[in-house]
N, C-alpha and C positions, 0 to 999 in steps of 0.2 A: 341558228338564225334568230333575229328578234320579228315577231311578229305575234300581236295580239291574240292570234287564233289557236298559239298556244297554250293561254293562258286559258283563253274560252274553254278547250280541252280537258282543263281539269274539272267541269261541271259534269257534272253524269249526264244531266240532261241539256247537252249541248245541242246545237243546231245542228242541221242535216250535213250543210255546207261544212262548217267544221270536221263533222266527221268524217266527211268524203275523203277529204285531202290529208289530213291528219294519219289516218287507218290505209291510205294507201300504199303500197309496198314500207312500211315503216323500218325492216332492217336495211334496202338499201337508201333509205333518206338518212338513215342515222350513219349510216356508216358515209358517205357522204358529205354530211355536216360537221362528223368529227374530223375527218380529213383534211376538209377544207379549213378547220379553227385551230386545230395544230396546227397544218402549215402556217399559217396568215401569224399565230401567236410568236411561234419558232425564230422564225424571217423578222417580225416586227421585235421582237427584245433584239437577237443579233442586229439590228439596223441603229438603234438607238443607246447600244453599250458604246464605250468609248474604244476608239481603234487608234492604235500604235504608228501605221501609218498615217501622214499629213498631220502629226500632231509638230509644233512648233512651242519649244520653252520658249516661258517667258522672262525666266532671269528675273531681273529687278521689280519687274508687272507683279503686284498680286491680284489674286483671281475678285473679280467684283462679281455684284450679283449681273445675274442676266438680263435683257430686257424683256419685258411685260408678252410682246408679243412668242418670242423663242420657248418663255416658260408656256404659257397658252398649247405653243403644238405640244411639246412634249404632255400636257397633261390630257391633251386628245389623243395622244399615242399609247398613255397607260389607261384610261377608258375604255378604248378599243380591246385594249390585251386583255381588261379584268372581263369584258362582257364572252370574249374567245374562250376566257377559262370558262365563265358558267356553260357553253354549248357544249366543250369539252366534257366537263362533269356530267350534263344531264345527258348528251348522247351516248358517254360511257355507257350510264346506271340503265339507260332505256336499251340499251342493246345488249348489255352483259345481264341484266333482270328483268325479261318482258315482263314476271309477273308485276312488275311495279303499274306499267300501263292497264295491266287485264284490272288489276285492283282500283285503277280509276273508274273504271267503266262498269262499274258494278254498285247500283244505287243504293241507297241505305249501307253503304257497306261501314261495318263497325273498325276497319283496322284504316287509320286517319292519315301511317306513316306516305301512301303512293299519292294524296294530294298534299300532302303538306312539303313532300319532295316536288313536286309538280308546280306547287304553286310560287315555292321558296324559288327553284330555279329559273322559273320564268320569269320573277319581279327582280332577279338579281339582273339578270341578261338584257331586260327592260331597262332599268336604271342604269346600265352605265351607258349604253348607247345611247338613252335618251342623254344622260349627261354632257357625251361627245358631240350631240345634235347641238345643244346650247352652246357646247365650246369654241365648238366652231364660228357658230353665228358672233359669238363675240369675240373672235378673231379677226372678223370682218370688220367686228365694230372699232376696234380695237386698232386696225392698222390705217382705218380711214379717219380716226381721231386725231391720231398722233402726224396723221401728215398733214389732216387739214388744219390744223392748231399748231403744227412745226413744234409744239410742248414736249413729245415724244413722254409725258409719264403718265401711266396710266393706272387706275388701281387695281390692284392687280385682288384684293381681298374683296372687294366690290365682288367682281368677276364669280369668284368663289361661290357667294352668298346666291349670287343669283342664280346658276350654272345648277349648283346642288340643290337649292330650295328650290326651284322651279321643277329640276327634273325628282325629288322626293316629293313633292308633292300632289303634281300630276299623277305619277306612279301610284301614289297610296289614295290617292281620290277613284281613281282608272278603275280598279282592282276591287276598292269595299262597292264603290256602282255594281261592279261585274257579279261579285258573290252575295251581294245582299242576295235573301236573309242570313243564308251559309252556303259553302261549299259545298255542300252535300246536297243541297237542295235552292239552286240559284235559280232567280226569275227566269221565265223565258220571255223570247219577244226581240224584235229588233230595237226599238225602243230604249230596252234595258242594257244591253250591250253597246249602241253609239254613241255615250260620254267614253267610255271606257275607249275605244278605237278613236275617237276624238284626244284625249290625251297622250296620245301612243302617235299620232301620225302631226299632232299640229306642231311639233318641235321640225321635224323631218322638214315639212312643208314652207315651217319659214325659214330654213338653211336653203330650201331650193327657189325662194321668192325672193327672199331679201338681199342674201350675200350675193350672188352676180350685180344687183343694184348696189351695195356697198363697194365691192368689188372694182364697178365700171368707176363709178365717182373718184376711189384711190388711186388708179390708175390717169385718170383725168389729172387731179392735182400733180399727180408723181413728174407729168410731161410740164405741167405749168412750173410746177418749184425748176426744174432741171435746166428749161431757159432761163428762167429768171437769177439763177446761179451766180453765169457770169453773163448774161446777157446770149449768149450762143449757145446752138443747141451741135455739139458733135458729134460724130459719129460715136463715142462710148459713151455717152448720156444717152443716144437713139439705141444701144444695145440692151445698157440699165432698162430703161423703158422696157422694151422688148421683153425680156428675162422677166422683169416685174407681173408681166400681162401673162408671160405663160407659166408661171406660180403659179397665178390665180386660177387661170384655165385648167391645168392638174389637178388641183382640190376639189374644184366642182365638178369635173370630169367624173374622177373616183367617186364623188359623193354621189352623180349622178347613176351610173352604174352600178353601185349597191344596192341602191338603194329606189330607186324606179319601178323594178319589180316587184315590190312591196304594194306599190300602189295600185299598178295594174293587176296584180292577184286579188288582192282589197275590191278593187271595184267589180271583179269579177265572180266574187263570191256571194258579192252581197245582191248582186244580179239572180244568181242560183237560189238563196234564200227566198228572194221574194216570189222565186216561183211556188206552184201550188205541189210540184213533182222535179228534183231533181236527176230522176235519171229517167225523166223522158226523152226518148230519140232524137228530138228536135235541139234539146241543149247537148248533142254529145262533142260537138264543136266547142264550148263553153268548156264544157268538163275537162277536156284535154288541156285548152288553155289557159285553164287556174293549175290544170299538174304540172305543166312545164315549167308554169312561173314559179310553182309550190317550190320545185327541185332547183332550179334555176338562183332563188331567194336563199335555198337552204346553203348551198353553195358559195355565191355572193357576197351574201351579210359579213362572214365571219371575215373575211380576205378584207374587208377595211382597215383591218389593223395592220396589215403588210400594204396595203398600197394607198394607205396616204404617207408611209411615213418616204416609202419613193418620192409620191408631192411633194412632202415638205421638204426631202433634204436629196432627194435622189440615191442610189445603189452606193452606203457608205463602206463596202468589204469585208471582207471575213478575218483580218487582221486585228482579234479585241484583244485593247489591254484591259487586264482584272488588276495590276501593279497600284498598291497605294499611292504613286509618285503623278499618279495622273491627275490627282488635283491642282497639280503647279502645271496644268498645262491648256493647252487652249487649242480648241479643234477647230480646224480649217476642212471645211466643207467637201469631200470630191465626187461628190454628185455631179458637181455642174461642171460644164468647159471652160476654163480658163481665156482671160480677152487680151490678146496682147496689148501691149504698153505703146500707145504711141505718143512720138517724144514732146515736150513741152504742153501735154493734154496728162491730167491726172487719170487712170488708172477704173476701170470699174470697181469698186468698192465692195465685196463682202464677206462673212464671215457666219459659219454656223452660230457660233455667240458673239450678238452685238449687246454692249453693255450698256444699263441705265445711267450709270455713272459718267458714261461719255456722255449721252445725250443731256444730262444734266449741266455737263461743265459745258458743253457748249451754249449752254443757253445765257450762262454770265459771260462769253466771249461776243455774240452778235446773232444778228437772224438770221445768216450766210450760213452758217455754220448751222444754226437750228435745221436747215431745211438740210442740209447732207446728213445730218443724223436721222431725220425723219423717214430719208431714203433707205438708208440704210438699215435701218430696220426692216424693210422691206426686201433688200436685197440680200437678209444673210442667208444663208447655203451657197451661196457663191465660191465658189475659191476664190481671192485675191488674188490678180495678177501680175504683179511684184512689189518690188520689196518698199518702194516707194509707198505702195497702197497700203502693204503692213502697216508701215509708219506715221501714214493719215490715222489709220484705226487707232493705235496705241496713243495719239494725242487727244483724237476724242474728236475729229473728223467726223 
């Protein structure tokens, strides 16, 4: 799980509330936690290897690059995996070496390896989630650019800069707050801990503020561009629509669900601290409902990495190919249901990878065209439903 309190943990002289929850049954939260980041890591790479079935050659096509927004999920998807592996690691080491935890909790203590393992795994597990925090949000940003601008190019190095230097930053700002003077001897105080949990939560918070407001807007344009088309709005423009809105709703669904818990343990602890006595009688309503969320979170956290890659692309099989040859091919989405074709009305449009290169060449074709690529971006994990709508994609549709 990522949450700040782990981090507090490796301070000998941590807070009460930290230790409440931390010290509570700790072989079955680890065993727990590793379960749940196996599964979620296991599930999320088989979701995102290339599958044999629904692949279509492209013959004459060569493979372009991807567009802005496609590359975006996948790199929340290996964020996700790399922060699984750190919970994987550190609930191994904690459950196969208790003595590494009894060596945290033990002041002045001269042997450095049980924080430096403690602190190493926690700022690892921190940064790429926090990483997936920022990705996300500029997913958001990122698919309501390109449609409200009908440009469809986005920088995708930009993205980078920000996404990484935002989330190593925070991270190593969070953490020297938290340990000043040292490790072994960190401030106490609430005080000195709230930048630290302020950098750990304000990533989260603007994914759960901002992206439904980016979200609602892309959605808004999506319905405007779709009439504006061809002047009518059809029933598979009204489905596009549709599809488009419950993407959006799956992302922040999952995001919601991970990640919610976090918060309400958060406020729940920090409630405990501020008492004068945590295990007086009167908070043992409190105490219980920071362990459930404790467990609850431990749980949770790591399964983002299996279920947004469902959001993005829905249940793509257990059919992978590892075959060199799969670079000459191009994966067609079978997550979603398929819209039939009705006659003299083009086709719902999408495609696990929609290309930059399309949307570029339509932009020297006309603004008609701008605006189905803009869609389209939006729409891929779709399956394409027939051949007709192939043929839109492969021109640049």
């Amino acid at each position: 799980m990522a949450s700040p309190r782990l981090e507090t943990f490796c301070c000998p002289n941590r807070d009460a509330a930290t230790e409440f929850v931390v010290t509570f049954q700790p072989v079955l939260f680890g065993a727990l936690t590793l379960g749940s980041a196996a599964l979620s890591l296991m599930f999320a790479v088989l979701q995102i290897l290339p599958k044999r079935k629904g692949y279509r050659r492209l013959g004459q096509y060569p493979l372009p690059r991807p567009a802005s927004s496609s590359r975006i999920l996948f790199i929340i998807s290996i964020c996700d995996i790399l922060g699984c592996a750190g919970v994987i690691i550190r609930s191994s080491v904690w459950l196969g070496l208790p003595s590494i935890i009894d060596g945290i909790s033990v002041t002045n203590n001269t042997d450095v390896l049980p924080e430096v393992f403690c602190v190493g795994s926690a700022m690892w597990i921190q940064l790429f989630f926090s990483a997936s925090f920022w990705w996300t949000f500029c997913y958001a940003v990122d698919v309501f650019l390109v449609v409200k601008t009908s440009a469809g190019i986005s920088t995708i190095v930009l993205y980078h800069m920000i996404t990484w230097g935002l989330a190593v930053l925070l991270c190593v700002e969070g953490v020297a707050m938290l340990y000043y003077p040292s490790i072994s001897d960190c401030e106490q105080g609430l005080q000195h801990a709230v930048p630290h949990y302020i950098t750990t939560y304000a990533p989260m918070l603007l994914v759960l503020i901002a992206n439904p407001i980016f979200f609602s807007r892309t959605t808004s344009a999506v319905t405007s561009l779709l009439k504006g088309r061809q002047g009518i709005y059809t029933e598979n423009e009204r489905r596009l629509a549709t599809e488009i809105k419950i993407r959006f709703f799956k992302i922040m669904l999952v995001f919601f669900v991970c990640w919610a818990p976090n918060l309400i343990n958060e406020s729940l602890l920090f409630y405990l601290e501020m008492q004068a006595d945590i295990s007086d009688s009167s908070l043992r309503d409190i105490r219980n409902a920071s362990l459930t969320t404790w467990f609850i979170m431990g749980i949770l956290n790591p399964m983002q990495a299996f279920l947004n890659t469902l959001a993005f692309h829905g249940w793509t099989g257990l059919d992978v190919d590892l075959s060199l040859q799969r670079t000459r091919e191009l994966a067609w989405d079978s997550g979603s249901t398929s819209v039939p074709n009705v006659a003299g009305q083009n086709s719902v449009v999408g495609t696990t990878l929609l290309y930059q290169s399309h949307i570029q060449e339509a932009q020297k074709i006309g603004n008609g065209q701008q605006h189905s690529d803009a869609i389209s971006v939006l729409s891929e994990g779709n399956r394409p439903s027939s051949v007709a709508s192939r043929s839109l994609v492969y021109q640049g549709w």
